[in-house]
C-alpha atoms as one frame of an Amber mdcrd trajectory, in Angstrom:
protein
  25.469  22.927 -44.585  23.137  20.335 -45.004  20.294  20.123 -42.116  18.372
  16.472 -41.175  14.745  16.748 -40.657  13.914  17.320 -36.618  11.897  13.769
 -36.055   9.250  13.570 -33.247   9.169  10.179 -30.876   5.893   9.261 -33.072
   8.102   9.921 -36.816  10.471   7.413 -34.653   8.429   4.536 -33.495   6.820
   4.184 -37.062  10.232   4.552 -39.090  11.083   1.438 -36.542   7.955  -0.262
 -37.985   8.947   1.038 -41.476  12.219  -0.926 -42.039  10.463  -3.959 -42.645
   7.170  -2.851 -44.155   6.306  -6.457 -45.165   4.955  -9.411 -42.675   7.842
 -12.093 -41.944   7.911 -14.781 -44.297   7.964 -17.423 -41.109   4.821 -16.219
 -39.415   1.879 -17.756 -40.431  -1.727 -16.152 -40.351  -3.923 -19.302 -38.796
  -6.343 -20.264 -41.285 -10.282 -21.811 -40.446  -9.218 -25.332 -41.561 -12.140
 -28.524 -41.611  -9.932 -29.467 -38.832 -10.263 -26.668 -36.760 -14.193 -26.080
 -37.773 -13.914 -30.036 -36.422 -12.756 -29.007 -33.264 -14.487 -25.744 -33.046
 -18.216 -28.068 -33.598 -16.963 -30.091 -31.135 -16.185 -27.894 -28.676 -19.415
 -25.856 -28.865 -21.584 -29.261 -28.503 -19.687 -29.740 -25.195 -20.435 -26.260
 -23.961 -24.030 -26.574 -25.155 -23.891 -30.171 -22.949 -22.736 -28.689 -20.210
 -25.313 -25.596 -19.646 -27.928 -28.493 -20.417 -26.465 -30.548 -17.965 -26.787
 -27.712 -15.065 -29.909 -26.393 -16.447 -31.652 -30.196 -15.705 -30.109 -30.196
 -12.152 -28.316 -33.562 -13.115 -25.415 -35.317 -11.945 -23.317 -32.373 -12.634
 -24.891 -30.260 -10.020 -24.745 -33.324  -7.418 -21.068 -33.089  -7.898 -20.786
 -29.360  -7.440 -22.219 -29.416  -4.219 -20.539 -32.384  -2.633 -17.088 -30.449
  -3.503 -18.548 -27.207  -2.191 -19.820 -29.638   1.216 -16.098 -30.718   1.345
 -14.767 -27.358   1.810 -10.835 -27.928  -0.103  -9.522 -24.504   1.581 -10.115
 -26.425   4.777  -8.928 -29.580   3.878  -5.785 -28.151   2.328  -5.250 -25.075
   4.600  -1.826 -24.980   4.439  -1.892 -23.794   0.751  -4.160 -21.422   1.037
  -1.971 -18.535   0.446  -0.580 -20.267  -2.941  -3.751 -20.533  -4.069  -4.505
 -16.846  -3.148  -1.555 -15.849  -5.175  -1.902 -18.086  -8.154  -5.714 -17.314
  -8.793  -4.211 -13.802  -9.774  -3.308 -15.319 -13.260  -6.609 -15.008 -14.056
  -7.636 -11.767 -13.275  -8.024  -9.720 -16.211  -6.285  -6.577 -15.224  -2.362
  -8.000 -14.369  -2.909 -10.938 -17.154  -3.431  -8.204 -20.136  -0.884  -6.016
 -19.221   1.713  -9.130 -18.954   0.442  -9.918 -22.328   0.077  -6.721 -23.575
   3.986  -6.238 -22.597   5.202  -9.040 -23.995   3.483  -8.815 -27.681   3.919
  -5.305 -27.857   7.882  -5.973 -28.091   6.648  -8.762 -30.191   4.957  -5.910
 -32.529   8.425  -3.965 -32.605  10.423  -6.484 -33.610   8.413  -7.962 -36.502
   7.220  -4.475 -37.419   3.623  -5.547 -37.447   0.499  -4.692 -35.329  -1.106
  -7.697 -35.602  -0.336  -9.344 -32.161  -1.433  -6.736 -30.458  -4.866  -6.304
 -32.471  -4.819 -10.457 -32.006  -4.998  -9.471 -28.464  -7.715  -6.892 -28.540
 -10.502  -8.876 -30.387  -9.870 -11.614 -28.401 -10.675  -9.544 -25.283 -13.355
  -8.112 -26.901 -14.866 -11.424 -27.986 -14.377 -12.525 -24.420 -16.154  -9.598
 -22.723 -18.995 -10.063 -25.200 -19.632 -14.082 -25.156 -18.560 -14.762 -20.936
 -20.236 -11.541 -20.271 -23.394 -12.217 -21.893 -23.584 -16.078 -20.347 -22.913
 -14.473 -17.055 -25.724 -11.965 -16.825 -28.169 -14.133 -19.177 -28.233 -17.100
 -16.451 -27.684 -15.494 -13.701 -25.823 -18.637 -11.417 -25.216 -17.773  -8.107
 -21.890 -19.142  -6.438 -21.712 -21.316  -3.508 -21.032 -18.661  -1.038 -24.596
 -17.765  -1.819 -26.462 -20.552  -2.657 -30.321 -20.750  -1.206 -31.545 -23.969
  -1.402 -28.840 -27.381  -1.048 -29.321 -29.579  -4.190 -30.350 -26.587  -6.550
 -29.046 -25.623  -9.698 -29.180 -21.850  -8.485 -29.699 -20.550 -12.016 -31.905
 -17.147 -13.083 -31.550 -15.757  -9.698 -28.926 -12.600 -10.087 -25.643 -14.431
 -10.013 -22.667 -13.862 -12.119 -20.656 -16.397 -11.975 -21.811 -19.293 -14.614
 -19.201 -19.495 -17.084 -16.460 -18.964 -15.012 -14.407 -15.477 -15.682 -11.350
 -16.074 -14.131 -11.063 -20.074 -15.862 -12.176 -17.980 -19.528  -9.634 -15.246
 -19.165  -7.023 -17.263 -18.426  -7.271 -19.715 -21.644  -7.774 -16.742 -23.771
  -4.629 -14.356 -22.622  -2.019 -17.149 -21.766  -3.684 -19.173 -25.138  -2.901
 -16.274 -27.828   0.906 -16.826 -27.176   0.563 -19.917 -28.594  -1.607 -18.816
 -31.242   0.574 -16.132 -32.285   3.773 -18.529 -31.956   6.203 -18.272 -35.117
   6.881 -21.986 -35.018   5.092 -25.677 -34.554   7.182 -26.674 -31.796   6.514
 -23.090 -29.873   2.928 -23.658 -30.418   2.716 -26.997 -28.914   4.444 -26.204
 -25.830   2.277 -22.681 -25.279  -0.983 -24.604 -25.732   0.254 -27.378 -23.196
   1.325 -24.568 -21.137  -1.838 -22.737 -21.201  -3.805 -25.507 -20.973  -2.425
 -26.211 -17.592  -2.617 -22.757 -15.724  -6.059 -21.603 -17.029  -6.883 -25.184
 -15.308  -5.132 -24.527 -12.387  -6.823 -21.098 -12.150  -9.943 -22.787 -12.400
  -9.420 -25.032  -9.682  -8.054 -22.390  -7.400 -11.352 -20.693  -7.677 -12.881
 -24.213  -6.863 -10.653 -24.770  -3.730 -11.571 -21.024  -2.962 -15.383 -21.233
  -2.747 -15.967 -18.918  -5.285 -16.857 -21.174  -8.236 -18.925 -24.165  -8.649
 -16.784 -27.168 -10.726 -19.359 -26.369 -13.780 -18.543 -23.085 -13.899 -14.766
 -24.038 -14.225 -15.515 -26.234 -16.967 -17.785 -23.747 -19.049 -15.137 -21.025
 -18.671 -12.445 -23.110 -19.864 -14.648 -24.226 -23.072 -15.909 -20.450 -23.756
 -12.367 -19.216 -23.810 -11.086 -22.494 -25.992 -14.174 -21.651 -28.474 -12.754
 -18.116 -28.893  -8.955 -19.161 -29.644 -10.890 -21.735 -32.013 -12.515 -18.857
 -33.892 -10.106 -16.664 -33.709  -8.873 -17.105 -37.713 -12.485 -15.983 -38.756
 -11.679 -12.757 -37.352  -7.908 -12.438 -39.414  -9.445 -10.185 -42.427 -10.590
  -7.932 -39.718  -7.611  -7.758 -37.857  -5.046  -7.078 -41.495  -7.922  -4.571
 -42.501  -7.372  -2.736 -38.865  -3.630  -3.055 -39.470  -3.350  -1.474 -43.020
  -6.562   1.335 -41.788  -3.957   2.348 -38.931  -0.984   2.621 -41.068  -2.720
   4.535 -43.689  -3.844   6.902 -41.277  -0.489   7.221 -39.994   0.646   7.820
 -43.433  -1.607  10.704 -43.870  -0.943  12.268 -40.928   2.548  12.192 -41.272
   2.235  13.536 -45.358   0.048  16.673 -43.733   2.406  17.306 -41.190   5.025
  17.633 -43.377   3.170  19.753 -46.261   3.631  23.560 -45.498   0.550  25.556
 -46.287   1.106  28.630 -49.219   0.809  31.729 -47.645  -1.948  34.041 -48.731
  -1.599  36.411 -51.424  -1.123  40.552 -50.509  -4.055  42.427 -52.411  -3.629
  46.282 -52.372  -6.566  48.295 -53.084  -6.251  51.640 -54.690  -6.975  54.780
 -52.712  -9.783  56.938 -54.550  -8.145  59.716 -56.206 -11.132  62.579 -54.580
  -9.877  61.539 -50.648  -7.416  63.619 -49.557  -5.327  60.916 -48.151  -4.650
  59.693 -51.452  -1.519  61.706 -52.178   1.654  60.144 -51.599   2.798  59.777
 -47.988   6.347  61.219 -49.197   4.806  64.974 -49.589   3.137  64.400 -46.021
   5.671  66.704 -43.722   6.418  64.263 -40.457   4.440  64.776 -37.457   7.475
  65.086 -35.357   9.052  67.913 -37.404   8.420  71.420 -36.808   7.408  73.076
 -39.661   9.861  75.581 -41.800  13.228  75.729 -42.554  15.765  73.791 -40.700
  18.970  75.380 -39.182  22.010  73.971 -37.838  22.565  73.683 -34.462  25.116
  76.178 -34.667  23.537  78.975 -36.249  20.342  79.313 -33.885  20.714  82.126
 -31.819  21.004  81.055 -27.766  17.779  81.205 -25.538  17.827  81.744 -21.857
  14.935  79.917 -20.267  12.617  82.301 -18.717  12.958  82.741 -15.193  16.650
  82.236 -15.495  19.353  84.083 -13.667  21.954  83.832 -15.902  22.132  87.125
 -18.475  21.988  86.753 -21.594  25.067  87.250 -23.763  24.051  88.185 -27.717
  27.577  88.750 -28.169  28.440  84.979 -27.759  30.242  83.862 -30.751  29.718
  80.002 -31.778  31.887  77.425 -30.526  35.097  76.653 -32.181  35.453  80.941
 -33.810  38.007  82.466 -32.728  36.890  85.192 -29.346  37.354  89.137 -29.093
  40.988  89.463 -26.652  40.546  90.987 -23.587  43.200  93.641 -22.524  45.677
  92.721 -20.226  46.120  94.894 -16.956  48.938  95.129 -15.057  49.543  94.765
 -11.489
C-alpha cells in the first residue's frame, strides 16, 4: 500500500509558492529611469527648499502661524470627529497591517515574496530618513511653541517632517508601485496622493502639525517611493536568500541520519567472565538435578497439623482398596 509523505503547514505554504516558481511575466520590476532620477532630483531640491525656507524664518513660517492663530478645529468644529477618525490612516501601526494584509495575499497568489519585502525596506527607509530629520532638527509643534513668529527649530521637538503625512505616502503609495498594470498604477498614485494629503491636513486642522511639516513629510515619503527601484537587487537577492534557506531546511529535514555502527570488543581470555554465558547455570535455578513435579516426595510445612502420609501414591495411580464392612 503505497503511503504519501505526512506534510507540515510550513511543507504546505511553500509547495503553494512552488507551483509557479518563476515571477509573472506581467509584473514589472520598476527600473531607475532618467525620468525618474528627473523626478527624484527634483523632488529632493524641493525638500532641501523647504527646510531652508523654515530654517531662515521666511514666509513659510509666517504662514504656519497665522493657520495655527486661526485655530481650523474651532472654525470647523462640527468635523472634528471625522478628522479624529481619518488621521488614523496615517498612523503606522493599523496602516502596515492593512498593507501588510493585503500584499501578503498578493505574495500567495503570484508565488513571490517580493511585495512584502517591497514593503519592509520601504518602512525601513522611512524609519531611518523621517526619523533622523525628526530628532536632527528638533521642531517643536504648535501646541508648544515658545516664542510667536519663531521658527521653533533645535529645541527638542519631533515633529519637523511630518510622520503621519510620510507614512501615509509611503504605505498607501507602494500599492501603486507594486500595481501589475499602467492603468492600476495611475489610479493608486492619484489615490494616494489624495489621502496622505488629507492626513496631512487633518494633523493641520488638529494642532498637531505646522503646514511645513505637512509638506516635508509628504516630499520625504515621495523621495522614498522615488528610490525605491535602487533598492530592487536587494530585495530579489533577499527573495532567492529566503528560498534557498527554505530549500535547505526542507532537504535536512527530510535526510534521515545513518545509525551508528555496533562495535563488540572481545572479552580477555584470563577473566573469568569470558566463558560463554550458555555454561553459566541461571541464577534462578536451584542447583542439581531436576525432578518432575510428580516424583518429589510431599512436604508438610513445619508447624503443620496435618500428618504426614508417606504412603500417598501420586495422582492419577491407581489407590490400595479399603475393605468393606458391613452393617
Amino acid at each position: 500500500m503505497r503511503t504519501e509523505p505526512k506534510l507540515t503547514r510550513l511543507d504546505r505554504v511553500f509547495a503553494r509558492l512552488d507551483r509557479e516558481p518563476e515571477r509573472p511575466a506581467h509584473i514589472d520590476v520598476p527600473k531607475m529611469s532618467r525620468h525618474r532620477i528627473v523626478l527624484f532630483a527634483g523632488t529632493l531640491a524641493f525638500y532641501g527648499a523647504i527646510v531652508w525656507a523654515v530654517v531662515i524664518t521666511s514666509w513659510l513660517v509666517r504662514l504656519d502661524w497665522q493657520v495655527m492663530f486661526f485655530r481650523p478645529y474651532q472654525q470647523w468644529s462640527e468635523i472634528h470627529w471625522f478628522v479624529d477618525y481619518y488621521v488614523v490612516l496615517g498612523q503606522r501601526g493599523p496602516t502596515a497591517v492593512m498593507v501588510a494584509a493585503w500584499l501578503g495575499w498578493r505574495s500567495w497568489r503570484q508565488h513571490t515574496l517580493r511585495p512584502l519585502l517591497a514593503l519592509g525596506v520601504s518602512l525601513l527607509l522611512l524609519n531611518i530618513t523621517v526619523g533622523a530629520a525628526k530628532y536632527g532638527m528638533g521642531r517643536l509643534g504648535p501646541h508648544y511653541a515658545t516664542v510667536i513668529g519663531s521658527n521653533e527649530m533645535w529645541r527638542g521637538g519631533d515633529i519637523f517632517p511630518s510622520g503621519h503625512t510620510a507614512n501615509a505616502v509611503v504605505t498607501w503609495g507602494i500599492l501603486a508601485y507594486l500595481a501589475s498594470s499602467a492603468r492600476a498604477q495611475r489610479w493608486l498614485s492619484a489615490v494616494s496622493a489624495v489621502t496622505s494629503l488629507g492626513v496631512g491636513m487633518a494633523t493641520v486642522y488638529l494642532g498637531t502639525h505646522w503646514l511645513s511639516d505637512v509638506l516635508l513629510g509628504w516630499t520625504a515619503g515621495l523621495l522614498i517611493l522615488l528610490g525605491l527601484p535602487w533598492f530592487e537587487p536587494l530585495i530579489a537577492r533577499a527573495e532567492a536568500a529566503i528560498f534557498d534557506l527554505r530549500d535547505r531546511l526542507r532537504a535536512r529535514g527530510r535526510s534521515t541520519p545513518a545509525s551508528a555502527p555496533v562495535v563488540i570488543t572481545p572479552l580477555p581470555a584470563d577473566r573469568e567472565d569470558a566463558a560463554p554465558c550458555a555454561s553459566r547455570t541461571p541464577a534462578y535455578l536451584a542447583p542439581g538435578p531436576h525432578t518432575a513435579r510428580s516424583e518429589r516426595t510431599p512436604i508438610t510445612p513445619a508447624g503443620s497439623r496435618r500428618p504426614q502420609h508417606p504412603e500417598r501414591h501420586p495422582r492419577g495411580s491407581a489407590s490400595s482398596a479399603r475393605p468393606l464392612t458391613g452393617g
